[in-house]
C-alpha positions as CSV (number, residue, x, y, z in Angstrom):
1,X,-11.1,47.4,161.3
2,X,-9.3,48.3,164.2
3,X,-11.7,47.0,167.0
4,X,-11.4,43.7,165.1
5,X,-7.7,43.5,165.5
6,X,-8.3,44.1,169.6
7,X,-11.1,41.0,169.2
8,X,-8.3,38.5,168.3
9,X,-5.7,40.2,170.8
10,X,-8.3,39.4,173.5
11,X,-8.6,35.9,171.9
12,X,-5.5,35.4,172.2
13,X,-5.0,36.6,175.6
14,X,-8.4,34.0,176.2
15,X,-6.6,31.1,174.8
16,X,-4.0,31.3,177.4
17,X,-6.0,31.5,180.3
18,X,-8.1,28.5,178.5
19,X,-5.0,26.6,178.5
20,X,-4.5,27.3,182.1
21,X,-7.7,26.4,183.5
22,X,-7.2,23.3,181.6
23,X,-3.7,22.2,182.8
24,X,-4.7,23.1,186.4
25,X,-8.0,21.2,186.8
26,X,-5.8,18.0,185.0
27,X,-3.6,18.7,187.9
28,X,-0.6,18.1,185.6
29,X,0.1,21.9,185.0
30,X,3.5,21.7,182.9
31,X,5.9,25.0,181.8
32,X,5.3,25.6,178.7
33,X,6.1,28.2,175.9
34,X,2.1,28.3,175.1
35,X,0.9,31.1,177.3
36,X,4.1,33.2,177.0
37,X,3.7,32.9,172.8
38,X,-0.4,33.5,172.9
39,X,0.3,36.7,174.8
40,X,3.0,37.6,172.5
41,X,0.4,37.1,169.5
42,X,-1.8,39.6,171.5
43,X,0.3,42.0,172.0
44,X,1.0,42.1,168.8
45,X,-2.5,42.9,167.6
46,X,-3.1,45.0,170.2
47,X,0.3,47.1,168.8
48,X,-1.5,47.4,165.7
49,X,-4.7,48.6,167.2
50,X,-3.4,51.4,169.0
51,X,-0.9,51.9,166.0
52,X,-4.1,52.0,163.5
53,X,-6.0,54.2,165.8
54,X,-3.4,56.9,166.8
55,X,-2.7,57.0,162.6
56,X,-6.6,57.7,162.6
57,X,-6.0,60.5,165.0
58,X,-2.9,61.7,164.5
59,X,-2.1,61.6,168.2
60,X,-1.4,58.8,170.6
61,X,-4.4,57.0,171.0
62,X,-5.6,58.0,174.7
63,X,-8.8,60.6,173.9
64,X,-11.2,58.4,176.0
65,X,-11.5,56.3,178.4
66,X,-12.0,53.5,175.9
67,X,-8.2,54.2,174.7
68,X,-6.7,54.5,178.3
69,X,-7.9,51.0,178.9
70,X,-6.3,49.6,175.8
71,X,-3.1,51.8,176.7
72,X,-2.9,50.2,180.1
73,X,-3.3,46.8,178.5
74,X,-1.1,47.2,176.2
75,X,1.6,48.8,178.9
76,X,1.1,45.8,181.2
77,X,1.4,43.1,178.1
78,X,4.5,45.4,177.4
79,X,5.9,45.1,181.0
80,X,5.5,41.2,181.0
81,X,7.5,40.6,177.7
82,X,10.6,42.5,178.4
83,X,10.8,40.6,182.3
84,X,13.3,38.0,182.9
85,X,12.2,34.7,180.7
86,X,12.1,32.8,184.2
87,X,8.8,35.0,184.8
88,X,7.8,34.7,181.3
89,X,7.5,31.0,181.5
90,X,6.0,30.4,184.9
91,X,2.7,31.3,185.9
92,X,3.4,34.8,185.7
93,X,1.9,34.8,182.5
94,X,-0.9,32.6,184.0
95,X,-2.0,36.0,186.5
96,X,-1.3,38.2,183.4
97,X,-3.6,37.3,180.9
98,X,-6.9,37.9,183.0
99,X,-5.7,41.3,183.9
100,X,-5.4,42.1,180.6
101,X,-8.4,40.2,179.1
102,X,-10.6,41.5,181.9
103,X,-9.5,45.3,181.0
104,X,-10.0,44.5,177.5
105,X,-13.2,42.6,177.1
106,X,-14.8,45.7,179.5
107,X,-13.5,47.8,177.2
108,X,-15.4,46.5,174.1
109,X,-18.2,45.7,176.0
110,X,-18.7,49.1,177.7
111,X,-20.1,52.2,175.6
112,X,-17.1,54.1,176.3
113,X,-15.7,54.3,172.9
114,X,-16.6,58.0,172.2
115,X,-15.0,59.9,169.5
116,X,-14.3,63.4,169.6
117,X,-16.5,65.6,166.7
118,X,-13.4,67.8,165.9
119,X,-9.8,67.2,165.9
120,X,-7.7,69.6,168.8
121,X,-4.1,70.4,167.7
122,X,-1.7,68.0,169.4
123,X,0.1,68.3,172.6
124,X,3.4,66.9,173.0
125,X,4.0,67.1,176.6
126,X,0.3,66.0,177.2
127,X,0.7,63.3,175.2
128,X,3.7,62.5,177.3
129,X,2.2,63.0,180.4
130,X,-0.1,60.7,180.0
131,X,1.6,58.0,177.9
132,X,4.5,57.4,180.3
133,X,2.1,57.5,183.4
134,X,-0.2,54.6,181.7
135,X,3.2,52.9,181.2
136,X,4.0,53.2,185.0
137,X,0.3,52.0,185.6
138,X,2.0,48.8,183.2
139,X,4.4,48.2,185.6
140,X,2.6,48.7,188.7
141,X,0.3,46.1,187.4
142,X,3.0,43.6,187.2
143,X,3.7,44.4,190.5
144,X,0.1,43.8,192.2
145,X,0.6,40.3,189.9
146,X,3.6,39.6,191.2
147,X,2.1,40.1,194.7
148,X,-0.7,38.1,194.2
149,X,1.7,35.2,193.4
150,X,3.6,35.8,196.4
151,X,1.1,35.6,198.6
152,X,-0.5,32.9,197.1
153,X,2.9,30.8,197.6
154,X,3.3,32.4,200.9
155,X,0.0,31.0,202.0
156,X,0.9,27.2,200.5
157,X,3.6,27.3,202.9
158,X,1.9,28.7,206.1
159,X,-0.6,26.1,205.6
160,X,1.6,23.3,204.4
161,X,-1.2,22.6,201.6
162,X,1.9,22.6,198.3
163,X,-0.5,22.0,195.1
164,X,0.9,21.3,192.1
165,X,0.6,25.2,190.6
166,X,3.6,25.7,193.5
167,X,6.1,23.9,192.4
168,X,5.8,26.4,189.0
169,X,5.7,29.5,190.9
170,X,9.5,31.4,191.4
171,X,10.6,31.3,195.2
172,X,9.6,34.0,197.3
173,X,13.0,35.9,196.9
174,X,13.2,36.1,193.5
175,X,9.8,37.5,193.0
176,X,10.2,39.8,196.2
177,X,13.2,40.8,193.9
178,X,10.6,41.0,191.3
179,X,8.3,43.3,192.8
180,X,11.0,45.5,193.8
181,X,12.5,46.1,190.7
182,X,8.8,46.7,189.2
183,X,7.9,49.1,191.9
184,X,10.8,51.1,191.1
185,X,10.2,51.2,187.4
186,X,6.7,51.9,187.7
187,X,8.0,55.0,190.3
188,X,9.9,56.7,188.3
189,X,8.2,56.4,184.9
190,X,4.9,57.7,187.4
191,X,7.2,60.9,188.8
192,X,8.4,61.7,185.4
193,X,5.1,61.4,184.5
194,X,3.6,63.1,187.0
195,X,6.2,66.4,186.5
196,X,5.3,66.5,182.9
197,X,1.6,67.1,183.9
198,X,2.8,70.4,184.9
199,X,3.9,71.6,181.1
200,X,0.8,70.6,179.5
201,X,0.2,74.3,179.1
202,X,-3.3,74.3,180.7
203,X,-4.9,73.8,184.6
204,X,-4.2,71.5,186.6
205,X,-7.5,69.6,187.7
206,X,-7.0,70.0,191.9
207,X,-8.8,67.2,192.8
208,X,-7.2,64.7,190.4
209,X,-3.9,66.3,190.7
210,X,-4.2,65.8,195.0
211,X,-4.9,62.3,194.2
212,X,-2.1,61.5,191.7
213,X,0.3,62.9,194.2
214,X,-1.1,60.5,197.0
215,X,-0.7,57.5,194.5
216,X,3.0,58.9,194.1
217,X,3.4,59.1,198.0
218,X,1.9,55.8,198.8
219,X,4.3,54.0,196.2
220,X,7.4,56.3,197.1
221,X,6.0,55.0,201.3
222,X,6.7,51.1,199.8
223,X,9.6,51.7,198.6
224,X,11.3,53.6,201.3
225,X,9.5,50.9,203.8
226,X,11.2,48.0,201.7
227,X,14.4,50.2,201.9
228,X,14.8,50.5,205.6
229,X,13.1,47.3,205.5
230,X,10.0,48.6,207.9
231,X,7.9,46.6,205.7
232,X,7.7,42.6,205.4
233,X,7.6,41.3,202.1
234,X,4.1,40.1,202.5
235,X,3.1,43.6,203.5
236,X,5.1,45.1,200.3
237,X,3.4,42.4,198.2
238,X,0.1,43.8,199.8
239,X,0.6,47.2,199.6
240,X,0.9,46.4,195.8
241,X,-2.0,45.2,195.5
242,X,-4.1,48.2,197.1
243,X,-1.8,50.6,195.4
244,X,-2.3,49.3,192.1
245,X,-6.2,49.1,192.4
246,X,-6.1,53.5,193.7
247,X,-4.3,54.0,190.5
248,X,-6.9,52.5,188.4
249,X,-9.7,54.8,190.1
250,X,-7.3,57.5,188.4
251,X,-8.1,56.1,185.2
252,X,-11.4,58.6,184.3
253,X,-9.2,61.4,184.5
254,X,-7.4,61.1,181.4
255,X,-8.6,62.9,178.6
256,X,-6.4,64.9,175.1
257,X,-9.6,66.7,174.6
258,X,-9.4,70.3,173.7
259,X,-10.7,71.7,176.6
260,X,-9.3,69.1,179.3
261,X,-5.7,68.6,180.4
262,X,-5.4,65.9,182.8
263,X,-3.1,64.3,185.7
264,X,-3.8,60.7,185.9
């Protein structure tokens, strides 16, 4: 029942990059409420997945690897409904919906949907840990989007070449102000998420635990670059990018298994 409501969420999430492709290949690409209300409609049913499937396991639903790609779905679906409505409306939700189709469809085509045989008693600052760092992973995946969409009008102008998905993009300071605000909500959901991995009560995995903390550096390194202003937007909106893509490699690590306590 549960993996058919995540069917229709990716649907959903389909039918707005469908509409897209569509309105870009006419060349008449028009704002429209379409993509913004087929995303809503998939995060809805993907609420109800996770809300069905953490029921089933009386925990929040991240005990595989399967779950934590939902989760971070779900988180970046999350992150793009509460932004401004003048992202929600432009293309913004044109970049979103692949990110989140693409994490979904792998996740019900790959076999990692494994169930545990026996139920572990629930952790609440694991469960923490891990739920507010997939949350930060949300909004550091609106960032790399809003990066991409930066440099993508940053390399219309350089090259003079204005198509028509341009002139539906925000301008360059307001989604530099964008990506700021992101990085900084993604950084300090991700520290309080990385100090709560600390009172899960069991060892800390060294290895995944080193690399947590060099995600944490190398987004606390943007933002004190953007701060002194060391960094050029375009390098910030790059930066973004790579930092968003090591975080995902993070991703394996996340397990509420009995015997595994994670830092992701």
């Amino acid at each position: 029942m549960d993996r058919y409501l995540l069917i229709v969420s990716t649907l959903c999430f389909l039918a707005a990059i469908v509409r897209t492709i569509l309105s870009l290949r006419a060349g008449t690409f028009q704002r429209s409420q379409f993509s913004f209300l087929a995303i809503g409609l998939g995060f809805i049913f993907q609420t109800a997945f996770l809300s069905i499937r953490g029921q089933a396991l009386g925990r929040c639903p991240l005990t595989n690897l399967f779950e934590v790609f939902i989760f971070l779905a779900w988180s970046i679906a999350l992150i793009y409904m509460v932004v401004g409505p003048a992202y929600r409306l432009s293309l913004m939700g044109a970049f979103t919906a692949p990110l989140v189709f693409l994490l979904q469809a792998f996740a019900l085509i790959a076999p990692i949907d494994l169930r545990h045989a026996a139920k572990a008693p629930a952790n609440s600052w694991l469960e923490f840990h891990a739920s507010i760092s997939i949350v930060a992973y949300g909004a550091f995946g609106l960032a790399c989007i809003a990066g991409v969409m930066y440099l993508v009008q940053e390399r219309q102008l350089k090259t003079h070449q204005l198509h028509s998905i341009f002139y539906h993009l925000p301008p360059l300071s307001d989604l530099f102000a964008a990506i700021t605000r992101l990085l900084w909500w993604g950084f300090v959901l991700y520290s309080l998420g990385l100090v709560s991995g600390f009172f899960t009560g069991g060892p800390l995995p060294r290895v995944q635990l080193v690399a947590a903390i060099g995600v944490w550096l190398l987004y606390a390194a943007i933002l004190q670059g953007r701060h002194l202003r060391r960094l050029a937007p375009k390098r910030v909106a790059t930066l973004c990018i790579l930092g968003f893509t090591a975080a995902l490699t993070l991703l394996w690590g996340i397990s509420f298994s009995a015997q595994t306590h994670s830092l992701p």
